[in-house]
C-alpha positions as CSV (number, residue, x, y, z in Angstrom):
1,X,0.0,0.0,0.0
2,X,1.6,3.1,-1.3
3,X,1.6,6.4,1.1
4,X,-1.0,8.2,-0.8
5,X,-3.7,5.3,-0.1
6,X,-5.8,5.3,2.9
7,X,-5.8,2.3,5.1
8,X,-9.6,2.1,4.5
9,X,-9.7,1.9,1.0
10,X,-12.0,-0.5,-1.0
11,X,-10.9,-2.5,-4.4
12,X,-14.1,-1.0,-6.7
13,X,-12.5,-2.3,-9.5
14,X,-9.5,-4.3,-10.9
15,X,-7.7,-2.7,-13.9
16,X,-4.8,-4.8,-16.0
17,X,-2.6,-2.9,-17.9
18,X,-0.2,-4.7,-20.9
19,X,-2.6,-8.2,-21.0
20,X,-2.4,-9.1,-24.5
21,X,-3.4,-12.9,-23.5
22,X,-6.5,-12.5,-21.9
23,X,-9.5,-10.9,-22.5
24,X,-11.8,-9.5,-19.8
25,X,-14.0,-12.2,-19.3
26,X,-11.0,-14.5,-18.2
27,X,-9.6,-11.5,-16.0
28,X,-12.9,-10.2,-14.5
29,X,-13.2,-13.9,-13.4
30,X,-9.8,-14.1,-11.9
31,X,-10.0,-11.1,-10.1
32,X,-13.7,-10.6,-8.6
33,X,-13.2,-11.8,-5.4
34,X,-11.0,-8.9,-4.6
35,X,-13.5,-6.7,-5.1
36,X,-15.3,-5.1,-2.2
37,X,-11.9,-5.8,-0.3
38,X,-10.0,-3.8,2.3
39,X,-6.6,-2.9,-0.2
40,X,-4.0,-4.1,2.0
41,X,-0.7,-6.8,1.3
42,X,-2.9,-9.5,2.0
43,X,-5.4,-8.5,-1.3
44,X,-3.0,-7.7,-3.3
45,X,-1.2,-11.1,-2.8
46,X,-4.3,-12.7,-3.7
47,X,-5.2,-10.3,-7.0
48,X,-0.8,-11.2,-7.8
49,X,-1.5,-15.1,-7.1
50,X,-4.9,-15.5,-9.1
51,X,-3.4,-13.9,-11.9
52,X,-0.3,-15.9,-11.9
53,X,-2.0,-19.1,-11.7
54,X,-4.5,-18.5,-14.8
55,X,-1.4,-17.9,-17.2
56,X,0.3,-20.8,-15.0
57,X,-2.8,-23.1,-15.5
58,X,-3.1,-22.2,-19.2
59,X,0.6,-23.1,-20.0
60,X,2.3,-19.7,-20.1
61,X,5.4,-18.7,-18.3
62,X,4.8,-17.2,-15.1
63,X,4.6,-13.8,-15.9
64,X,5.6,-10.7,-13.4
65,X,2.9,-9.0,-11.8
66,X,2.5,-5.8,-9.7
67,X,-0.1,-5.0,-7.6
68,X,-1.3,-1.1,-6.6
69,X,-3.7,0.5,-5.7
70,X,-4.6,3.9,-7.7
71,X,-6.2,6.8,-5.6
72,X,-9.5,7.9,-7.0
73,X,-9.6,11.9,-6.4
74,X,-12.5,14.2,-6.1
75,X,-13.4,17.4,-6.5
């Protein structure tokens, strides 16, 4: 969790950035049951491991993944 989140803050939504593989049915799938989470380490090991495993699972090399949250602002 980077300085500029709040401790409180609530996964709304997943974005991928750079998936050429999957389309967002697959990843919608993989990462739904982060949503409505408290962002902290533990969710964004799970969001990093489900994401993993489906390229792992479909025979791709394991490829790197970085989890973060971006800050929604408001006016």
């Amino acid at each position: 969790m980077s300085a500029e989140t709040r401790a409180d803050t609530t996964v709304g939504a997943v974005v991928f950035e750079g998936v050429t593989v999957f389309g967002p049915d697959r990843l919608g799938a993989v990462s739904r049951s982060s949503v409505g989470r408290t962002w902290n380490a533990e969710t964004r090991a799970l969001v990093t491991e489900q994401t993993r495993s489906l390229y792992l699972e479909n025979g791709f090399l394991e490829p790197g993944v970085s989890a973060s949250a971006i800050p929604i602002f408001r006016a």
